[in-house]
C-alpha positions in Angstrom: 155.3 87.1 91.3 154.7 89.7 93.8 151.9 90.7 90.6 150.1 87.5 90.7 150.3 87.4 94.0 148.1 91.1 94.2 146.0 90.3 91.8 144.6 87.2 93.3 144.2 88.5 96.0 142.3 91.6 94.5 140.0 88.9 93.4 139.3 86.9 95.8 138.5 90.3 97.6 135.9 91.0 94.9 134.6 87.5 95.0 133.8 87.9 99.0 133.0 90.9 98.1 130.6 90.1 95.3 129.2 86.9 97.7 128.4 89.3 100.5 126.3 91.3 98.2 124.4 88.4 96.5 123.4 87.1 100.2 122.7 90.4 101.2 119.9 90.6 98.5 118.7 87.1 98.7 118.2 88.2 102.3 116.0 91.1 101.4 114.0 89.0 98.3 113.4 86.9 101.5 112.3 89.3 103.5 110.0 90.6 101.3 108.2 87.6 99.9 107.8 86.8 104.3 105.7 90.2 104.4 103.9 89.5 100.7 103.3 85.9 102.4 101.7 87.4 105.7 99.6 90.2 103.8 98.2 87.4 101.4 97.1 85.4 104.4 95.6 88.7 106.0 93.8 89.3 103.0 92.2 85.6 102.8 90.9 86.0 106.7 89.6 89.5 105.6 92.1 91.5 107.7 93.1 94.1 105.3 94.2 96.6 107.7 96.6 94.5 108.9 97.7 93.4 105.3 98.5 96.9 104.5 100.3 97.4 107.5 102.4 94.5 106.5 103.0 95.7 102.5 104.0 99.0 103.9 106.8 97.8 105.6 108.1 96.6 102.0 108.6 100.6 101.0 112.2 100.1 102.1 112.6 97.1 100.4 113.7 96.3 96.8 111.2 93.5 95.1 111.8 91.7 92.1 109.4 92.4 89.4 107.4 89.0 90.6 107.0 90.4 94.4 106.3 93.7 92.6 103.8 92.2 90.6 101.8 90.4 93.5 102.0 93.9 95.7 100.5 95.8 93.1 97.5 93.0 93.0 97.5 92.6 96.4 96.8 96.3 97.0 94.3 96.5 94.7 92.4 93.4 96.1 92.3 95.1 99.4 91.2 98.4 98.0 88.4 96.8 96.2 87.6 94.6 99.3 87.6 97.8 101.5 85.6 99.6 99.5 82.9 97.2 99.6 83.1 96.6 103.0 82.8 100.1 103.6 79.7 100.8 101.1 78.0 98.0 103.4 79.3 98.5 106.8 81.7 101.3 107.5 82.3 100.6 111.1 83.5 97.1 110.5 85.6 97.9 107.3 87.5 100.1 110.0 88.4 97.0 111.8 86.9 98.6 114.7 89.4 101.4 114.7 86.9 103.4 116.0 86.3 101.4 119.2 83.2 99.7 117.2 83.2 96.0 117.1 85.5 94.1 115.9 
């Protein structure tokens, strides 16, 4: 009895255990696809300074292959869009970042 007894509870245990984990990295999914979210909007009002800033802050995160996906595309988007902006105007493809305007 005193068996059964330890072994359930060794399982419920692993269960909370187990649940804890799952929310932990639903959390973090969440988290991430919050700052994919904001750098997509960035990139849409042409704020891709900003949009970086955001998908660096997903370094310490781990995507699913989807969010991975997206960042990868994402990134590339705002390289290509920088480096037109800065063939045609270099100031303003700083975002001003060097007191120019903004």
């Amino acid at each position: 009895a005193d068996a059964d007894q330890a072994a359930t509870q060794v399982k419920t245990t692993a269960k909370e255990l187990t649940d804890q984990a799952t929310a932990q990295v639903k959390a973090a999914e969440d988290q991430a696809q919050g700052l994919i979210n904001r750098a997509k909007s960035l990139v849409a009002e042409n704020k891709y300074q900003e949009a970086l800033n955001s998908l660096s802050q997903l370094t310490n995160l781990k995507l699913t292959a989807e969010q991975q996906k997206l960042v990868d595309g994402l990134k590339a988007q705002i390289q290509s869009a920088l480096a037109k902006a800065t063939a045609t105007d270099p100031a303003a493809a700083l975002g001003g970042a060097l007191g120019g305007k903004k």
